[in-house]
N, C-alpha and C positions, 0 to 999 in steps of 0.2 A: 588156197585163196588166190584170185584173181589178181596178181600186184601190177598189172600194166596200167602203168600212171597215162597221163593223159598229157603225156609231152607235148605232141603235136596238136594240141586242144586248148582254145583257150577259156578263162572263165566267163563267166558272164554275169547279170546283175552286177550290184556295188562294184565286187572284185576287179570285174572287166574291164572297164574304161580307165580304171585307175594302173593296173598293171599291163593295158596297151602302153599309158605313157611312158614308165619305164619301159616298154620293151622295145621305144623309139630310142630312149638316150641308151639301152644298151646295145640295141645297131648300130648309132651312130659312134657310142666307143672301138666295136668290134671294127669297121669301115677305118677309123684314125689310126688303127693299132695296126690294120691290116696293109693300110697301107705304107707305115713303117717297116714291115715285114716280122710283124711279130703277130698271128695269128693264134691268140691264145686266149680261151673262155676266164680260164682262172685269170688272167692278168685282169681281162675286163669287169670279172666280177668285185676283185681288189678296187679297180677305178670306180665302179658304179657303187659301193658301199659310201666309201668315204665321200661322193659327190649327194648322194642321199640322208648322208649324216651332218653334212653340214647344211644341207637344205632344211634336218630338220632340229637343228642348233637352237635356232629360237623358243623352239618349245622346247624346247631340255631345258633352257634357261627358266624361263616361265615357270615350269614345275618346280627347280630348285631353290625358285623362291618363295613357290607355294610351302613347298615343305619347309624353307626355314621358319617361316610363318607359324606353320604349327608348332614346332619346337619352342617356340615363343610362347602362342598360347596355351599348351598343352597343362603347364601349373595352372591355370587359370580354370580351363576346362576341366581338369582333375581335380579342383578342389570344388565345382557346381556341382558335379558326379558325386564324392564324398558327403554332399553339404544333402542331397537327398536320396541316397544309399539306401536302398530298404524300402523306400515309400512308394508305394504301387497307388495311391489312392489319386483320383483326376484332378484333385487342385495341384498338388504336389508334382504329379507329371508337368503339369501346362506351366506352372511357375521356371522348373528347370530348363522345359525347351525355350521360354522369354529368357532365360537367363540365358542359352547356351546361346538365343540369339545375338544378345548384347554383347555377349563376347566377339564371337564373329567379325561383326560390324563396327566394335571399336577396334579393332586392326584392317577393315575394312577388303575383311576374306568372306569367302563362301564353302560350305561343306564340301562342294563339289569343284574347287578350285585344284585342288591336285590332279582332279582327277580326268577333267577336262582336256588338258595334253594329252594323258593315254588316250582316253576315248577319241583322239584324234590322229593319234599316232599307230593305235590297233588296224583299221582299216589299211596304210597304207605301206604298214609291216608285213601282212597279209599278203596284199598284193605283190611285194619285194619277194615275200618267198615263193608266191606263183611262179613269178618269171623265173626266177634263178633254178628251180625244180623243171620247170617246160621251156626251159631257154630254145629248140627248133620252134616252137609256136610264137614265139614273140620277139625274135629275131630272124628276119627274114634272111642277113646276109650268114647264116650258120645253115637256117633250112634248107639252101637250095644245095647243100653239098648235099643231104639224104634225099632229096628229091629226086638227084641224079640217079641213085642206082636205085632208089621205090619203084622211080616211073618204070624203068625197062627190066627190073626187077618179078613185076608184076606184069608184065608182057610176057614171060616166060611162063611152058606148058608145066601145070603140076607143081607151082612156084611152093601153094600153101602147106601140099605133103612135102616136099624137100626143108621147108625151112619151120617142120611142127620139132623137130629135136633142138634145132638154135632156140628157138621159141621158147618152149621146156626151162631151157639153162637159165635163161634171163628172166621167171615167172612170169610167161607168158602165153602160155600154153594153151590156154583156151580163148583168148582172144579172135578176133575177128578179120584176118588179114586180106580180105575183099576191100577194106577201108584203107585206103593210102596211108591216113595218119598212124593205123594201130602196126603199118610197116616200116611208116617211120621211129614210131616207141621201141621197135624191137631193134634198129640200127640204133640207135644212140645206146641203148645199153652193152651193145658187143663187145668185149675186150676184143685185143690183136687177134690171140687164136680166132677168137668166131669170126670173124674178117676172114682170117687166112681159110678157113669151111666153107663160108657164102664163095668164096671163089671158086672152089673147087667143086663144088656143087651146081653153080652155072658156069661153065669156060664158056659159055658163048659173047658171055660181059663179063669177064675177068678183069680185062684190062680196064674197062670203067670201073668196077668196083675197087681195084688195086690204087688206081688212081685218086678217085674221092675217100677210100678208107686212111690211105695217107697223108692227105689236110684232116680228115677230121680225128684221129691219130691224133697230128698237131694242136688241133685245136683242144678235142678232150682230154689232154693229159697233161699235168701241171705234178712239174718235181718228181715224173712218175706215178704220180696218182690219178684214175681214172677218175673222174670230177665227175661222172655218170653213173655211177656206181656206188652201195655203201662200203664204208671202213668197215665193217664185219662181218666178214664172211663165214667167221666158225673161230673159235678157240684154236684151232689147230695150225689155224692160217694168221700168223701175226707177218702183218706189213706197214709199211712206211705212212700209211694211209690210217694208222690207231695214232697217230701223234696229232691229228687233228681234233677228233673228242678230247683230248689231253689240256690239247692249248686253249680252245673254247670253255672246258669248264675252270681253267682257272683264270683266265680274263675275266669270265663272268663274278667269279669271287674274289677276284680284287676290286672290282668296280664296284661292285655291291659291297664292299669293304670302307672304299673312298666316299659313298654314297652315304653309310650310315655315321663315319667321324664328320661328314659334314653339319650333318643334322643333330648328331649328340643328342639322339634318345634317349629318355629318362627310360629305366626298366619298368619302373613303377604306369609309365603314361600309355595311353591308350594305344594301341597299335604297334608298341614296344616288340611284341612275343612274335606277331605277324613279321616283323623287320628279320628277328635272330631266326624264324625261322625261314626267311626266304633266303637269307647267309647262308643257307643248307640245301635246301630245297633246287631254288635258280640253277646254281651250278651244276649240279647232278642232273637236272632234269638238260642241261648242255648238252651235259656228257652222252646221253643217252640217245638223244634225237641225234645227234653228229654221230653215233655211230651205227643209227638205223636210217637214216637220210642219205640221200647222194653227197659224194664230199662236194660237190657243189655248194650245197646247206650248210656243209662245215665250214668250207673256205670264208662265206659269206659272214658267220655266226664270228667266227676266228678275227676276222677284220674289223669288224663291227666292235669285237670285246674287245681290240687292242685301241682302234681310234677312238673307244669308246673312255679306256684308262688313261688317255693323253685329255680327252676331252672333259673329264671328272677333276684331274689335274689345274685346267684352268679354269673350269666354273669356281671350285672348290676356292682359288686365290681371288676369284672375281668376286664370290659370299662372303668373303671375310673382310674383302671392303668395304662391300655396302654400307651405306647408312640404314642402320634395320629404319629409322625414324622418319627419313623420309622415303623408302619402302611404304610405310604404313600411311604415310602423310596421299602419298601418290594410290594408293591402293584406296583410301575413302573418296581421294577427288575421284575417281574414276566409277566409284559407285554411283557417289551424288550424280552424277553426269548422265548412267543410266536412269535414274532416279527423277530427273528432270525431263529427260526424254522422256518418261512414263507419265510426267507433271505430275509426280512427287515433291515438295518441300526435300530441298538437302539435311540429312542430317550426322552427326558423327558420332552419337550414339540412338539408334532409333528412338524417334516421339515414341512410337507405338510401341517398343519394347519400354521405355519408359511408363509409358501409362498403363500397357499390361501390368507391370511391374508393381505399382503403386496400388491397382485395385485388386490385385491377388496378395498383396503384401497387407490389404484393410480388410479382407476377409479372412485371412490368416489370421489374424491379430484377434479380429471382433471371435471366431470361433475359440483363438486360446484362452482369452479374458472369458467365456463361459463358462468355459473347462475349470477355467480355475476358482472363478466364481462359485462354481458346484462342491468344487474337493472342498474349499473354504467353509463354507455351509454343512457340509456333514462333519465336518472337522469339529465346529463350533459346537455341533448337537452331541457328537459322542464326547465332545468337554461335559457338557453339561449334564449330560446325563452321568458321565463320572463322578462330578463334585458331588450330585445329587445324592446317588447311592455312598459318596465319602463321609457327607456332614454327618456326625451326631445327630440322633435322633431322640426326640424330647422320652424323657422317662415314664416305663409304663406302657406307652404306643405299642402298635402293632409291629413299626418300623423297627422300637427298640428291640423285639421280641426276635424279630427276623432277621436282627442283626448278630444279637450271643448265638442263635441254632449256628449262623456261617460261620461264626468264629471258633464253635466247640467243632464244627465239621472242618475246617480251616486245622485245625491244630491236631484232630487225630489222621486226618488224611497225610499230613507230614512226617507221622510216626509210623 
């Protein structure tokens, strides 16, 4: 399989424009760092994490109070759920969803209120991991070090047969090296050795390639870890670069730890099993990607989970003071508000789940007093037909006659 990413490539649609912008604030980390004299991708992907996480702090917060919300209402929505458990019939249905709406709205949430921060926060996670995976395509002041030895790289006679075994190593081997960028994907993945090859392969730009592979040397390698490369190269080959998947999966399971004593999940409540299994799931699936992604992904995942368990740390003391009350007080004004923008009447429990409420609640009622109206009535007939066939019947009659045959059959049937 073809693994040559599209380093030098940027996305397009949705993705695009949003991981252009990051790929401005992480040139303009790379340029401040640069010119401190510390030229170094990992340091700026540590900088551009935590300046992204607190960009996107507000909706973290938002979410966490969505979620305590539920927590809240959860006994409330679990005893509607119980209350018509089993009942598949359409009055039954439409009663529980007016019901689950009143719940809702008197806390003054919406089913999609959790859920609204992701959906917002997915797109521009996405994009975070474009750049940081294609950082030559969205940092300009990184690309122009492979541009240096591409351009005259590619000026050289026979360049694509000398450089199809470099190619090979890095899975890249059937790629397209007539296209500047798919020459650029295969320089950002070279470790030293393949540097030390390319050069001796062209001496006629040795000393340019010696030159730019030594910043970019500097640039890709953080702690000694190629930040262009995965931490797993084989079972065989354990390096400094497996302590990355390590740290990332269990940041991601402490936070997800701090996340769920926030919320105090009832087992019993809706979305409970989903929680204990994402305590399992999240972190391992960390592990995984950090050790099949460039440590670049690692680095980035690594930062993320650590500022992410300082940051859990002070929502967590920020939740436990709220006032849930007026949480809730503020959450209906905010509804009525759209509610009135729509010239809706405010309300704080809805009219219209109320009145649902009332005229499913009179059909309800008018079909059980049938019901029971019916059972009453055959109830009364097989009384009666009882007494009937009990009474004494006059002497001589038929009745008396049919009455000794059941009782002589009555008495030998016993024997």
């Amino acid at each position: 399989m073809d693994v040559s990413v599209l380093v030098a490539t940027k996305a397009g649609s949705i993705m695009g424009p949003i991981a252009s912008v990051f790929g401005y604030i992480m040139d303009f980390l790379f340029r401040i760092t640069s010119s401190m004299g510390i030229m170094n991708i990992g340091l700026c992907i540590i900088l551009f994490t935590i300046i992204t996480k607190l960009l996107l702090f507000p909706l973290t917060i938002k979410q966490q109070e969505s979620s305590k919300l539920m927590s809240l209402m959860n006994p409330e929505i679990k005893a509607v759920q119980n209350k018509y458990k089993g009942k598949t019939d359409q009055a039954s249905m439409a009663k529980q969803q007016v019901e689950m709406q009143a719940v809702y709205e008197k806390y003054g949430s919406n089913p999609m209120a959790g859920c609204l921060p992701m959906a917002i926060q997915l797109p521009i996670i996405f994009a975070l991991y474009r750049v940081i995976y294609n950082i030559p395509a969205y940092v300009p002041s990184v690309r122009v070090f492979f541009d240096n030895v591409a351009n005259p790289l590619m000026e050289q006679p026979d360049y694509i047969n000398k450089i199809s075994e470099l190619a090979s190593g890095v899975g890249m081997g059937s790629a397209n090296f007539q296209v500047a960028d798919k020459v650029v994907d295969m320089l950002y993945k070279l470790t030293p050795a393949g540097w030390d090859t390319l050069e001796s392969l062209f001496p006629q730009i040795s000393s340019t390639i010696a030159e730019n592979a030594s910043k970019i040397e500097q640039m890709n390698y953080f702690f000694g870890i190629n930040l262009a490369t995965p931490p797993f190269t084989g079972f065989n080959h354990i390096t400094i670069a497996w302590i990355i998947p390590i740290l990332a999966g269990l940041t991601q399971w402490l936070s997800t730890k701090l996340i769920s004593n926030l919320q105090q999940v009832d087992q019993d409540a809706p979305g409970a099993s989903m929680m204990n299994s994402m305590m399992i799931t999240m972190p391992l699936m960390s592990v995984f990607f950090c050790f099949s992604l460039p440590s670049a992904i690692g680095i980035y995942w690594v930062v993320q989970g650590a500022f992410q368990l300082v940051q859990q740390l002070i929502v967590n003391a920020h939740m436990n003071k709220i006032d849930v009350d007026d949480l809730i007080r503020r959450n209906v004004e905010k509804m009525n508000k759209k509610r009135a923008r729509k010239g809706l009447p405010p309300a704080n429990v809805s009219e219209k789940a109320s009145v649902n409420l009332k005229a499913l609640q009179a059909r309800e009622d008018a079909e059980s007093k049938a019901k029971e109206d019916k059972i009453s009535r055959n109830k009364k007939q097989m009384e009666a037909s009882e007494a009937f066939y009990n009474s004494d019947p006059k002497p001589g009659s038929l009745a008396s006659k049919a009455k000794m045959v059941q009782k002589y059959n009555d008495k030998h049937a016993k024997k």
